[in-house]
C-alpha positions, 0 to 999 in steps of 0.5 A: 500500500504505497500511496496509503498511510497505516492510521490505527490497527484493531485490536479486537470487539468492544461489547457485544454489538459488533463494535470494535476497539482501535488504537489510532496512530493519528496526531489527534488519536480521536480524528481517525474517523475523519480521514474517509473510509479506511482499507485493511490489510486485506483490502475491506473498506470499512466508514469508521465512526468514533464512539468514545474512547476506551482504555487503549483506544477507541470504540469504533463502529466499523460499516459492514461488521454485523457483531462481535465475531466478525469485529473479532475476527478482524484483530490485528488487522491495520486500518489506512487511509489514502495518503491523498486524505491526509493534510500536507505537512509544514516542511520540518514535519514528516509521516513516519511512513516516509522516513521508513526506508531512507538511507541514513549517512552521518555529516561526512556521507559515511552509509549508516543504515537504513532507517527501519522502524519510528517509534514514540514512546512519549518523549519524541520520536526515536528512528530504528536505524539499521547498519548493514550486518549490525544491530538496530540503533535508536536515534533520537529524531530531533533537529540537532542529531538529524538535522537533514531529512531529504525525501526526495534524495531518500535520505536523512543525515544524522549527526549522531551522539559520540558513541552512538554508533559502533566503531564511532571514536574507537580511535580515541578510546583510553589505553 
């Protein structure tokens, strides 16, 4: 799904009524109803009305899920929209799904990886780098430490912390 964005998953029936409970990756987690019908990961178009929060999400009503059964068969699946719904950003501001798949380079070029996963634990957004044979670093995504981010070079510069990197300033390590 390249031109669409992934705004929430389902995580199982809400009630006894065929609703469903949400959880919505959106800025305005409340807003995931605004956006048009939403498509799941199997191609099924559901109009998604906003009930009322609940813990961990939303209760949802989903079109075409008749009862409990059905919205729990729907489980894990994720719900998105057509990137043409969603608002255009202000230039330092990004979709997570755009920075999935960039190339990461440190100020000299250098090939860090790519970026993997962005994850938000609450406290600002951390990029999921992954170096060629290496395992995944977490990046803060701030202006400081990623100071370019260029879609359409599909590419971002990191200026990473001393140490953040393996190998990064071995050469200076105490005797």
């Amino acid at each position: 799904m390249k031109d669409h964005v992934c705004l929430g998953a389902i995580m199982g029936s809400y009630g006894v009524r065929g609703d469903a409970r949400v959880k919505s990756f959106c800025a305005d987690p409340s807003a995931i109803g605004d956006y048009g019908p939403l498509t799941d990961d199997q191609g099924q178009s559901y109009k998604v009305t906003v009930l009322r929060p609940v813990k961990g999400g939303y209760a949802v009503r989903l079109s075409g899920v008749p009862h409990k059964e059905a919205a729990d068969a729907l489980k894990g699946r994720r719900l998105w929209a057509p990137r043409s719904a969603l608002p255009t950003l202000p230039d330092d501001e990004f979709y997570h799904s755009d920075l999935i798949g960039l190339t990461a380079v440190d100020t000299g070029g250098a090939d860090l990886g790519r970026v993997h996963a962005v994850h938000d634990h609450g406290a600002g957004d951390l990029l999921e780098v992954r170096p060629k044979g290496g395992k995944p670093i977490l990046v803060p995504f701030t202006q400081a430490i990623v100071p370019t981010v260029d879609l359409a070079a599909k590419r971002l510069v990191i200026d990473p912390p001393h140490g953040l990197f393996p190998g990064e300033g071995e050469e200076d390590a105490p005797t």
